[in-house]
C-alpha positions in Angstrom: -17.6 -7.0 -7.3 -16.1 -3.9 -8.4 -12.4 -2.8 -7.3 -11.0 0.2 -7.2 -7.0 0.3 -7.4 -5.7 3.7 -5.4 -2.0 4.6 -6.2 -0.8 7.6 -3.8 2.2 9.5 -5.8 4.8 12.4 -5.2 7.6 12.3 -7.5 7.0 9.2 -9.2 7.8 9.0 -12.3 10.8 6.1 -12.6 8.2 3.6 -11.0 5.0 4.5 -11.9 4.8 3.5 -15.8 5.4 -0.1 -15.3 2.9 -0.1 -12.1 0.2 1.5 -14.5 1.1 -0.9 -17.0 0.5 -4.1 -14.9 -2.6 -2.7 -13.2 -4.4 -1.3 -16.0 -4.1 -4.9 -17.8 -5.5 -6.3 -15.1 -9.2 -5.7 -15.5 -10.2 -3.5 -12.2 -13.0 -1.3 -12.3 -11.2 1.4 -11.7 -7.3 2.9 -11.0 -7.0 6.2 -10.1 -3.5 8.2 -9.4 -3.8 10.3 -6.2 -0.6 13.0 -6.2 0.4 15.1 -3.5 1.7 17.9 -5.7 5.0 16.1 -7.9 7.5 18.4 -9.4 8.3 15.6 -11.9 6.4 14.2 -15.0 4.6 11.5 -12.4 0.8 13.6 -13.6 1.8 13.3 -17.5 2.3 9.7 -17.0 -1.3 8.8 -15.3 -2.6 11.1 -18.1 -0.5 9.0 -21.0 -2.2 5.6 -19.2 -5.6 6.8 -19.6 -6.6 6.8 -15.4 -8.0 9.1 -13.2 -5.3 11.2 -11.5 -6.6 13.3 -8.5 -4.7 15.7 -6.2 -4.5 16.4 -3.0 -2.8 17.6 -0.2 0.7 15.2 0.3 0.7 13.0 2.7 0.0 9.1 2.0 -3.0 9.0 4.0 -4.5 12.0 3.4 -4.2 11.3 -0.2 -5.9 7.5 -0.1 -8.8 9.2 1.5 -9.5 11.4 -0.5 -8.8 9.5 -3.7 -11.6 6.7 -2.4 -14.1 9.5 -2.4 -13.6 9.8 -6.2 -15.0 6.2 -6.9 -17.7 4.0 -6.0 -16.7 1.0 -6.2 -17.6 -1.7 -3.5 -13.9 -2.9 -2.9 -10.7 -0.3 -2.4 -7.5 -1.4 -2.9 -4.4 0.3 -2.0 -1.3 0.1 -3.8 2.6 2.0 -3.9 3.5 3.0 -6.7 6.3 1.0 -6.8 4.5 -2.3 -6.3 3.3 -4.6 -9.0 0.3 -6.8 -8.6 0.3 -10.2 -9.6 -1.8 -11.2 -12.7 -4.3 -13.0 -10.3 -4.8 -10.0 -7.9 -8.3 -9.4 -8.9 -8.9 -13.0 -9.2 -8.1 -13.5 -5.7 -9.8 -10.4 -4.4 -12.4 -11.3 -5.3 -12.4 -15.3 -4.0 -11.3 -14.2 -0.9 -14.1 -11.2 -0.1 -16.7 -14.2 -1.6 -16.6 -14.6 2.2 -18.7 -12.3 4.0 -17.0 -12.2 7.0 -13.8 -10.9 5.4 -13.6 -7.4 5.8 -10.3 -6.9 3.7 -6.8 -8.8 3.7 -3.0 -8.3 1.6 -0.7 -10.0 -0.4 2.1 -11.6 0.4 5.3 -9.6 -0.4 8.9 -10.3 -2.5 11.6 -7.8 -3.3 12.3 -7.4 -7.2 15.7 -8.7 -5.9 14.8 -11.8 -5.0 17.7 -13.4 -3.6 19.9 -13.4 -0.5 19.2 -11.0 2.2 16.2 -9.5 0.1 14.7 -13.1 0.0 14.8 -13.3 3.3 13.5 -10.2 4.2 10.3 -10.3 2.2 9.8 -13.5 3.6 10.3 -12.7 7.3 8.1 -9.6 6.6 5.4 -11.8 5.4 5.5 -14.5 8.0 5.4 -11.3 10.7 2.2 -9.7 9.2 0.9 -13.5 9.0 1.3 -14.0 12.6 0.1 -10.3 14.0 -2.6 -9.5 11.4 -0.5 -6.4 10.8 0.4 -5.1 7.6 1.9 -2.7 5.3 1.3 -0.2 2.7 3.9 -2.2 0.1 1.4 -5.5 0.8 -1.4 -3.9 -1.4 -3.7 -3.5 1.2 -7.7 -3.9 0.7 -10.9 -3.0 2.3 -14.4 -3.3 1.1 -15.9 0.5 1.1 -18.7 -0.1 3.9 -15.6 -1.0 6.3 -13.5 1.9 4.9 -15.9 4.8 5.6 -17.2 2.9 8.8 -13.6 2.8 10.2 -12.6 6.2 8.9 -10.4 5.8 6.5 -6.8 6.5 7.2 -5.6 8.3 10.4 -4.4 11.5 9.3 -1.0 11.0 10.1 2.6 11.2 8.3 4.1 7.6 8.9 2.7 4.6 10.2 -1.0 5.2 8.5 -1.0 1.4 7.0 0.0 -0.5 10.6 -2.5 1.6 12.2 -5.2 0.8 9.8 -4.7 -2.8 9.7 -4.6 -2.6 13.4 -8.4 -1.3 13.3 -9.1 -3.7 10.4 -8.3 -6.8 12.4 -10.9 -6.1 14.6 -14.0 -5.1 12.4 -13.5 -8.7 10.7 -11.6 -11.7 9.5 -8.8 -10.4 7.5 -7.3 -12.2 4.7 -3.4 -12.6 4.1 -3.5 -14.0 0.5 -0.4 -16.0 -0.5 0.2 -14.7 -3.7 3.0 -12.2 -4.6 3.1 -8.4 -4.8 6.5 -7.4 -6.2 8.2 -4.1 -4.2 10.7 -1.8 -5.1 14.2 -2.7 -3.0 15.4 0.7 -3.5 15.1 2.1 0.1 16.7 -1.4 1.4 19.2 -0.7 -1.1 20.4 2.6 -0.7 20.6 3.1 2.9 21.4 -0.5 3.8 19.4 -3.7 4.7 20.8 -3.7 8.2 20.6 -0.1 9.0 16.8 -0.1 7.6 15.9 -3.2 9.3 17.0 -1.4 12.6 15.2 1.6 11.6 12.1 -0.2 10.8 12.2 -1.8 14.4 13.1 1.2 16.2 9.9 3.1 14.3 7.6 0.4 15.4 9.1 0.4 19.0 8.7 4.0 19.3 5.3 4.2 17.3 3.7 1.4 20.1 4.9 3.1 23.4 3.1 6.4 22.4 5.9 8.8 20.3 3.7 10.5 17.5 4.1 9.6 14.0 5.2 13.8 13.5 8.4 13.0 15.5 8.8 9.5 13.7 8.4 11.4 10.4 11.9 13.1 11.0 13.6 9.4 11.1 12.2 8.3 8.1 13.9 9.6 4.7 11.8 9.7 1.2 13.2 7.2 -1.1 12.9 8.1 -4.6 
């Protein structure tokens, strides 16, 4: 089964070589960088890795859309660009989709600071996702294509895209929420606090499911670089 590993960028450069480096070594069909326009050396870096880069338009969804146009593999497979796979990730793709009523799934998540609050965090937010069949972008998400394109894609919209996805997901199929470990960047948890993001996090969410659009949601959620 062939995987295609779609990285969305803007202004990626600090975490980007050592997400190339891990994924490239890991045997997928394909990787392919989709940037929304960077003003950094994030392009030069896909090009030094030897992967596709595409552009498009920013936004995170608008990119992963059009990035999965650009391969044909059977199996898409989203991933941040500050998020490392975990040397089985293909491996368990792959065992878990050998089901054919699995229509996609995501990993389990840890913070590269794994201890204290951060442990706890990653833990609670993969427990949540467990439970609700919800997930997020920073859990590597996955789809096989057939599903992709009969779900179209992405909403078109600047914050939320990944809950809202996996909210459609859950219902085209049995999803799978793999144990294993994808390990995230703390650096938005860390620079504008665990509390205060926790709080925003939940407010987001809150607002998000009684009806505010993700447009006015955008305006509470800071880029992290």
């Amino acid at each position: 089964m062939k995987i295609a590993v779609i990285i969305p960028t803007l202004n990626e450069e600090q975490a980007l070589p050592d997400t190339l480096q891990r994924t490239t070594a890991l045997g997928f069909a394909d990787v392919l960088v989709v940037d929304g326009g960077s003003t950094d050396c994030t392009r030069a870096i896909a090009a030094s890795h030897n992967v596709r880069c595409v552009t498009s338009r920013p936004g995170r969804a608008c990119q992963m859309n059009a990035a999965s146009s650009h391969s044909q593999a059977e199996v898409l497979l989203f991933l941040h660009a500050d998020t490392l796979l975990p040397p089985t990730a293909r491996q368990d793709i792959d065992r878990a989709l050998a089901d054919p009523a699995c229509v996609g799934g995501r990993f389990d998540v840890r913070f590269e600071r794994d201890a204290g609050l951060a442990w706890l965090i990653a833990r609670l937010i993969s427990l949540r996702s467990r439970w609700s069949g919800i997930a997020t972008g920073d859990q590597a998400l996955f789809v096989r294509r057939e599903i992709f394109e009969r779900l179209g894609g992405f909403a078109d919209m600047p914050i939320m895209e990944d809950v809202d996805f996996t909210r459609r997901l859950k219902h085209a199929g049995r999803t799978a929420s793999l144990r294993t470990l994808v390990v995230t960047s703390y650096r938005r948890w860390k620079r504008c606090g665990a509390f205060r993001t926790i709080v925003l996090m939940w407010t987001l969410r809150f607002l998000y499911w009684i009806g505010v659009h993700p447009n006015r949601l955008k305006n509470l959620y800071a880029s992290v670089r």
